[in-house]
Structure formats: C-alpha cells, structure tokens
C-alpha positions as CSV (number, residue, x, y, z in Angstrom):
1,X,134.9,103.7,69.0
2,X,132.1,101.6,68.4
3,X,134.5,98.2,70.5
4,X,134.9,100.8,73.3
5,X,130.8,101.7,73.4
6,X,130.2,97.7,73.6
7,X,132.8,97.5,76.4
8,X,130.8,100.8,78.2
9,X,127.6,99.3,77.8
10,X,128.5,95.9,79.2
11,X,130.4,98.0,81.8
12,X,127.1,99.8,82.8
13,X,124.6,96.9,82.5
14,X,126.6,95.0,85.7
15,X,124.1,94.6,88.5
16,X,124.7,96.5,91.8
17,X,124.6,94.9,95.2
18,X,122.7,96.2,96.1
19,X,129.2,90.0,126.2
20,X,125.7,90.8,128.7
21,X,126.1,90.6,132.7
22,X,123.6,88.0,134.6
23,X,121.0,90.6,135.3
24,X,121.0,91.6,131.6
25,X,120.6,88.2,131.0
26,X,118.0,87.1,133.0
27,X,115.9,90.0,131.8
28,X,116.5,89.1,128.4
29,X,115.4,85.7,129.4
30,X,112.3,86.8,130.8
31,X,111.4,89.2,128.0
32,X,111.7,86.1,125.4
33,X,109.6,83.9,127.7
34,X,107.3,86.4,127.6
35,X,107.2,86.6,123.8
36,X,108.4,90.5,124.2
37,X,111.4,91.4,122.0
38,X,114.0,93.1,123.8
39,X,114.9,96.6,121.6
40,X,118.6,97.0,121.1
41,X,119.7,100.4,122.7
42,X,122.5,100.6,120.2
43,X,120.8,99.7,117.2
44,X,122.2,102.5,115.4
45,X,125.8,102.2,116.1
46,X,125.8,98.4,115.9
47,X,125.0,98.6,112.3
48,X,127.8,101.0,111.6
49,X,129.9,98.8,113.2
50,X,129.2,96.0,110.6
51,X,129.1,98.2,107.9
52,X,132.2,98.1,105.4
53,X,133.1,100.5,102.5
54,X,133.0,98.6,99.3
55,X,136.3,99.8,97.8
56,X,138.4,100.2,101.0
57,X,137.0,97.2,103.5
58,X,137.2,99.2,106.0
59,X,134.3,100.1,108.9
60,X,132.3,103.2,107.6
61,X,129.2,105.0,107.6
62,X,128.4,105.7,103.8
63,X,128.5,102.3,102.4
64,X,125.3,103.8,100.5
65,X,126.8,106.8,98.5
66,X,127.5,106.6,95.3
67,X,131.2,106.5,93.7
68,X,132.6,110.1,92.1
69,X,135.2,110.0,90.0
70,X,137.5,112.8,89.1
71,X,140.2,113.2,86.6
72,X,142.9,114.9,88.3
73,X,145.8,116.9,86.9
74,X,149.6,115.4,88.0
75,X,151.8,117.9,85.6
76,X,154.6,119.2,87.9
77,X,152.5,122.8,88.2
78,X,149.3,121.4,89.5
79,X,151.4,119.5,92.3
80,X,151.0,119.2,94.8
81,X,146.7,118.4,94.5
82,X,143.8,118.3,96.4
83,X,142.0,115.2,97.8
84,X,144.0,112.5,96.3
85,X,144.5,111.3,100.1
86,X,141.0,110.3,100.5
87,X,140.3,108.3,97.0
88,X,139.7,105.0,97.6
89,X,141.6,103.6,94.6
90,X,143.5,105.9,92.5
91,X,144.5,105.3,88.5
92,X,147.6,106.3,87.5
93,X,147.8,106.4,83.3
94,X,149.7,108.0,80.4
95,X,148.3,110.8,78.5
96,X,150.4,112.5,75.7
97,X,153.9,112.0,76.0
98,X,155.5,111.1,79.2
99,X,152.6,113.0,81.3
100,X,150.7,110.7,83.3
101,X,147.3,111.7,84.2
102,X,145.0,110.1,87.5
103,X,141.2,109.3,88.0
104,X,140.2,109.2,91.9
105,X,137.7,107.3,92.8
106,X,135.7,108.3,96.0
107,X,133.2,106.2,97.8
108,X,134.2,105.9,101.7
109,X,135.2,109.3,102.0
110,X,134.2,112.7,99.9
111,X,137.1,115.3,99.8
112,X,135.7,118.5,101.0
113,X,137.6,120.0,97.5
114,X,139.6,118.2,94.2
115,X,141.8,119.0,92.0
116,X,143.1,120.4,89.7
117,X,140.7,118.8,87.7
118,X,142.1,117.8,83.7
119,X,140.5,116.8,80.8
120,X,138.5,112.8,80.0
121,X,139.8,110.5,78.5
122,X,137.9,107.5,76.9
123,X,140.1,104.9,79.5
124,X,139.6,107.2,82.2
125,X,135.2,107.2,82.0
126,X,135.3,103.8,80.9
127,X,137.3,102.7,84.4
128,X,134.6,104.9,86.3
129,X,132.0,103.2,83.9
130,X,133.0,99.9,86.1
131,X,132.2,101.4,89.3
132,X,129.0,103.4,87.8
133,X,130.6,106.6,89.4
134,X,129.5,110.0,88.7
135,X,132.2,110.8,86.2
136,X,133.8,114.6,86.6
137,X,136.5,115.8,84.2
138,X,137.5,119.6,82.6
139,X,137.9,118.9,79.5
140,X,138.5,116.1,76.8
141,X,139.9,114.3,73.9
142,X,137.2,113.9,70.5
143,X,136.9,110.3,71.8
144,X,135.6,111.5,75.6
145,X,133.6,113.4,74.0
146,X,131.6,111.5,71.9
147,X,130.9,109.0,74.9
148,X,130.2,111.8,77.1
149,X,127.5,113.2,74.5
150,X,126.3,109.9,74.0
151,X,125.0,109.7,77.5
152,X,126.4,106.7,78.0
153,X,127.5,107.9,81.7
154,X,126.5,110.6,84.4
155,X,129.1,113.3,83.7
156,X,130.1,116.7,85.1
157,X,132.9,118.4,83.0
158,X,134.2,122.1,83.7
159,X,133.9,122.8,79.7
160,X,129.9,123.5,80.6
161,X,130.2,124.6,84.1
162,X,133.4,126.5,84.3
163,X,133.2,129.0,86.3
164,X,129.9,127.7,88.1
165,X,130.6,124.2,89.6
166,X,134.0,124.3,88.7
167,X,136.2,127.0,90.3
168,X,139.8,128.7,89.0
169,X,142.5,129.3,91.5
170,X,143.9,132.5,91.9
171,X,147.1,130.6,92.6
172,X,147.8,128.8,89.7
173,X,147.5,129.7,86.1
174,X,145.5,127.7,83.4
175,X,144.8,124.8,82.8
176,X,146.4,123.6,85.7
177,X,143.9,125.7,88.4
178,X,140.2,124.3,87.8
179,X,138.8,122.8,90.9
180,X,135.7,121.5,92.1
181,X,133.9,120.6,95.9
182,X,132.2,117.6,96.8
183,X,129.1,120.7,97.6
184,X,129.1,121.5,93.9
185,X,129.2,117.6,92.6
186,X,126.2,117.1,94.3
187,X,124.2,120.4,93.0
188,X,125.6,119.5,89.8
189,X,124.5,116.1,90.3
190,X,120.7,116.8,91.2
191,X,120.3,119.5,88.9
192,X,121.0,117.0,86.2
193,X,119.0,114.0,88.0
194,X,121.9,111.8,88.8
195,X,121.1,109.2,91.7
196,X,123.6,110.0,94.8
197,X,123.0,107.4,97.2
198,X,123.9,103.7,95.6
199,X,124.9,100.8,96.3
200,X,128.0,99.9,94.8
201,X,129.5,95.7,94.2
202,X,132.4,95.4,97.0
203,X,135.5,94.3,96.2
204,X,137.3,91.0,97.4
205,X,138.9,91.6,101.1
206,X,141.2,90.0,103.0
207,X,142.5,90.1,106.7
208,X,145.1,92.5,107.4
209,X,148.2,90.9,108.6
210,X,151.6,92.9,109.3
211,X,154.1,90.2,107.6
212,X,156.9,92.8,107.5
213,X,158.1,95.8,109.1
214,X,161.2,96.0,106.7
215,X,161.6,99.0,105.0
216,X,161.4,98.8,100.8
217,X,160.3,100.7,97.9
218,X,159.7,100.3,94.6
219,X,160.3,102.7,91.8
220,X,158.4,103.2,87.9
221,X,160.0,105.6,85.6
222,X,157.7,106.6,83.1
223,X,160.2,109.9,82.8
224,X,162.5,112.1,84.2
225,X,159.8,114.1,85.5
226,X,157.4,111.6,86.9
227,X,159.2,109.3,88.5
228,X,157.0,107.6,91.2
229,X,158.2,105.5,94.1
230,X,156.2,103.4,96.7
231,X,157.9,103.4,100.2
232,X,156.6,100.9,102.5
233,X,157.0,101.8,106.5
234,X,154.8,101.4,109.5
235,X,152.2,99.0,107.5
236,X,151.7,101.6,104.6
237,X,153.1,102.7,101.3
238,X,154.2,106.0,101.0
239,X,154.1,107.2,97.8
240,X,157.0,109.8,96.3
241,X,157.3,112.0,93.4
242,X,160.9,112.8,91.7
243,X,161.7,111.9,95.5
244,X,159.0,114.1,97.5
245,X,156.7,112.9,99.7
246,X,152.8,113.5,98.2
247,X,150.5,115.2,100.3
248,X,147.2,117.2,100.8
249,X,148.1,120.4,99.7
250,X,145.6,121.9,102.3
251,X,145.7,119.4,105.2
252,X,149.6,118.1,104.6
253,X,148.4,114.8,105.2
254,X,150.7,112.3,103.6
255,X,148.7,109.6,100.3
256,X,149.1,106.5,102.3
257,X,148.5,103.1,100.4
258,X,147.7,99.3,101.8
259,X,148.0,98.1,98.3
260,X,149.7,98.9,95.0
261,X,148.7,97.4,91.6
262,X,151.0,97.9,88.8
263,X,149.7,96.4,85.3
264,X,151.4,96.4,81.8
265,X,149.2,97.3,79.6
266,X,149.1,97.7,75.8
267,X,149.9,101.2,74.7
268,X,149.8,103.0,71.0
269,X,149.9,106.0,69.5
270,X,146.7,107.0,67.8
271,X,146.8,110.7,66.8
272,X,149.3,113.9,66.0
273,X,148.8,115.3,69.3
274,X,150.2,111.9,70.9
275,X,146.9,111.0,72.3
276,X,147.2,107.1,73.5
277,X,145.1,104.0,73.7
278,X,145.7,101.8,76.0
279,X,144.5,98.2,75.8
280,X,142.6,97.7,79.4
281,X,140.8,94.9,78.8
282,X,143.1,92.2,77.9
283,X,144.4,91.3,81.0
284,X,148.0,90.6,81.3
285,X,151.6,90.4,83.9
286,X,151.6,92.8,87.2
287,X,153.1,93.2,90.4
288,X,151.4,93.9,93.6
289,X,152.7,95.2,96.7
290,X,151.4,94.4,99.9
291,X,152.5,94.5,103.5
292,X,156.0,95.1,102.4
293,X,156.0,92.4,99.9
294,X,156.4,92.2,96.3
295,X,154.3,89.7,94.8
296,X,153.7,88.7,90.9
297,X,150.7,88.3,89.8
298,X,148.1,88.5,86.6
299,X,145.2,91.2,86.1
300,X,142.3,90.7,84.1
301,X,139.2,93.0,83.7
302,X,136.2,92.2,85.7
303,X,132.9,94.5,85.0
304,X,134.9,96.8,84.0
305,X,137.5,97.0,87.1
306,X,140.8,96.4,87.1
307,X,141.6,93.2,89.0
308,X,144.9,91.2,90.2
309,X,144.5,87.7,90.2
310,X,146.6,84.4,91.1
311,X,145.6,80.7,89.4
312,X,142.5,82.4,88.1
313,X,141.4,83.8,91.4
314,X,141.0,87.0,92.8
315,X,144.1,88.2,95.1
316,X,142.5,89.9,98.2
317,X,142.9,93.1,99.1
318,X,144.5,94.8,102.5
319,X,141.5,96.4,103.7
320,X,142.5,100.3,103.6
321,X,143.6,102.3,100.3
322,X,144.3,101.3,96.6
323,X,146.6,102.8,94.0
324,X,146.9,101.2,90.3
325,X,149.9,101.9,88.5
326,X,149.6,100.9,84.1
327,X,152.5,101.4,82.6
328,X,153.5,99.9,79.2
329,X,156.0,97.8,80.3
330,X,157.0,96.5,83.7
331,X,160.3,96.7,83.1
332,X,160.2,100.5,84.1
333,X,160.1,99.5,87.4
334,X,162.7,98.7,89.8
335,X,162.7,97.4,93.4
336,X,165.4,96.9,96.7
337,X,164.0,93.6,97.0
C-alpha cells in the first residue's frame, strides 16, 4: 500500500497543460494601412476548428472538461453496457478469477448514461489518477478503499450515493444494475467541490493514414467466457465478445476502435477471495494494432498512463478511439496475420 500511495501521489503531482477574394483583400489591406484590425466574423468557429480532444486527436468542442472515469461491469449479465462507445480510451483488466473488469475514460464526449457501474480497484483509480479524472466506482476492494478515504482522488462511488446519484435498473438484478448519468456526476461533482472544467496533458498523435483495407482480427482468451476479438474493417476495429458484436445497449451503435494496446503485465494473487495485483508500472512487451496492422512494441508508464513505445519513443496514435488490453501473458492472444 504505502509503494502504490507514492506511485498516486507522483501520479497526481504531474502538471496539466494547461482563401479571401480581391475585394476582401483590398479591404483588409486598407483596414491595416489604416492601423484598424479587421474582426474575424468566425472567430468562434475557427477556434473550434483548431481545437483537438486530448485523448482522441480528434476536432472537438470540450478540450476544457475534465476527464470522468467509470469502472464498468463486463460479467456476461451486465452485457451488453451503456456508454462504453463514447470513452476515449477504455481499460480492459482482470479482477477475481477469469472476470475482467473495464475503466472508461471520458473527456471528448460525455455519455448521456454508464454502466453498470462495479466496484474500485486500486489499478483501476490509480490509471484515472494519471489522467486526474473524476473517479466513479460502486463499490471496492479494502485496498480502493483506503485510497479512496485517503482523499488522495476526487471520487464518486454508489456505496454512499446509491440510490441518489447512482440509479438501479429495474431490468437487471444486483450487482450487475447500478448506473449513473453524466447529469448526476456533475451534481455529485459540485456538491463535493470537484473542479469540472480542466485542462488535461494531450497525448502523442499522429496522421491518420489508411495503410490497409484487409480484413483481420485478433483474438485474447482470458477464458471461455471472455473471449475478446478485434476486427479490423473500413479503417476501424470492431470489437467482439464470445463472437458478438459490442454495442450501445440504448443507441445499438457498434465500440469502434483506431487503436488497440495490448500489454503483459505482471499478475499475482494476493488474497482468498482471488483479488489480483497487477504490476503497471514496470513497463514491459505489447502489441498494438493499427490500421489493420499488427505491430510489436514496448509500454512503459508515463505520469501514470499507460504508453506504447518503439526505441524509447512514444508510438503515435491514430487520431480517434483507444482500447488497452493487460493481460498476463501475450501468448493468450492469437492473430490471422
């Protein structure tokens, strides 16, 4: 515990980053030889234009709002979830057993609802940690506990608002039905003095160029039950569960990807229930998919964020969409290429 509290409070100490026709011509001319400045009718929308999301690349108008993330429930009975579509990067993690768990990060795009909504655990609020996000969970281990009493991060978790913030669904039974709205974050958020509007360090981009229209997909088997697979058509991945195509559960729309991390991390057993700890610091082998192409790389921890990199560099990014895969061991995963 006391390793991990260093790691969060270097984490949280990171600094935040904060064509004209002749007659338009000539009258700008005249205005600047006149020592008038000539007001930009489209102010406005020419600096949304330039502005990029931080954690997609991608043009936007809420480069300001601050990150949310959400622990979100992926047992077979919370499927298929709310909001996953519109996280910018999405962590994919074992819990107990063979169960893997996900924390969505949301910047560019608030869902208008999320969930089901699970319980914390400490690599879960230490990943939002490195994007200072407004961490929301229902639930958690003694470990996510202690760090969430510590007040170490700005937390919501359904154990104190159930019923309030967080909302049950008639349509599925405990303690896979506990959902929450962007609308209630917020409250939740003021009420307890958490900033909502902050800049947030980007990450690195790159240009998006289509280098393959062939079809392929890779595949991670973390167990018989959650076997994942990344399809890549059209410029996008795809992403499938035990063969079905993950969607919105209210909109249908479909998780598509422009990149796909996969790490191998170190994993151990710490307690009787199976609870894990996973080693996310360290750095270590991964594969990222991009464009259709499988590519091998390294990761190492940056502030906190999971990072691929190549000779010691960081890999760009496809503007657009991010999931991260850590699995113990990359030879779970199998691919047509």
């Amino acid at each position: 515990m006391g390793k991990l509290r260093v790691s969060l409070a270097v984490i949280l100490s990171v600094g935040l980053l904060a064509g004209c026709s002749q007659k338009d011509t000539a009258q700008k001319s005249g205005a600047e030889s006149a020592g008038v400045e000539e007001p930009s009718m489209n102010k406005e929308v020419d600096q949304i234009q330039g502005e990029k999301a931080p954690l997609t690349g991608v043009a936007t108008e809420n480069s300001d709002q601050r990150v949310i993330s959400v622990v979100v429930n992926n047992h077979p009975k919370a499927r298929p979830q709310s909001g996953l579509h519109k996280a910018d990067i999405v962590y994919e993690m074992l819990v107990e057993g063979k169960i893997t768990r996900l924390l969505a990060i949301y910047q560019s795009d608030y869902p208008d609802i999320v969930g089901p909504v699970r319980s914390a655990r400490d690599y879960f609020i230490e990943l939002s940690a490195g994007f200072n996000g407004i961490f929301v969970a229902h639930g958690y281990s003694p470990s996510a506990q202690a760090i969430l009493n510590s007040g170490a991060v700005d937390h919501l978790n359904g154990m104190q608002y159930d019923g309030t913030l967080f909302e049950r669904a008639s349509f599925r039974k405990a303690p896979h039905n506990s959902y929450i709205t962007t609308d209630s974050i917020k409250k939740g958020a003021t009420d307890n003095g958490y900033e909502l509007m902050q800049i947030v360090e980007p990450l690195t981009f790159g240009d998006k160029e289509l280098v393959s229209e062939e079809k392929s997909s890779v595949a991670i088997g973390y167990s018989n039950t959650y076997r994942v697979a990344y399809r890549y058509n059209d410029g996008v991945y795809k992403r499938f569960l035990n063969d079905e195509l993950m969607e919105d559960r209210e909109t249908k729309e479909p998780i598509s990807l422009e990149n796909v991390l996969i790490v191998e991390a170190n994993h151990h057993i710490i307690d009787d229930y199976g609870r894990r700890a996973i080693d996310i610091e360290s750095g270590g082998e991964a594969i990222l998919l991009q464009e259709g192409v499988k590519k091998e790389v390294k990761w190492k921890n940056e502030n906190g964020r999971i990072t691929a990199v190549k000779d010691g560099s960081p890999v760009p990014l496809v503007p657009g969409r991010t999931w991260v895969n850590i699995v113990p061991d990359l030879t779970m995963i199998t691919s047509n290429q």
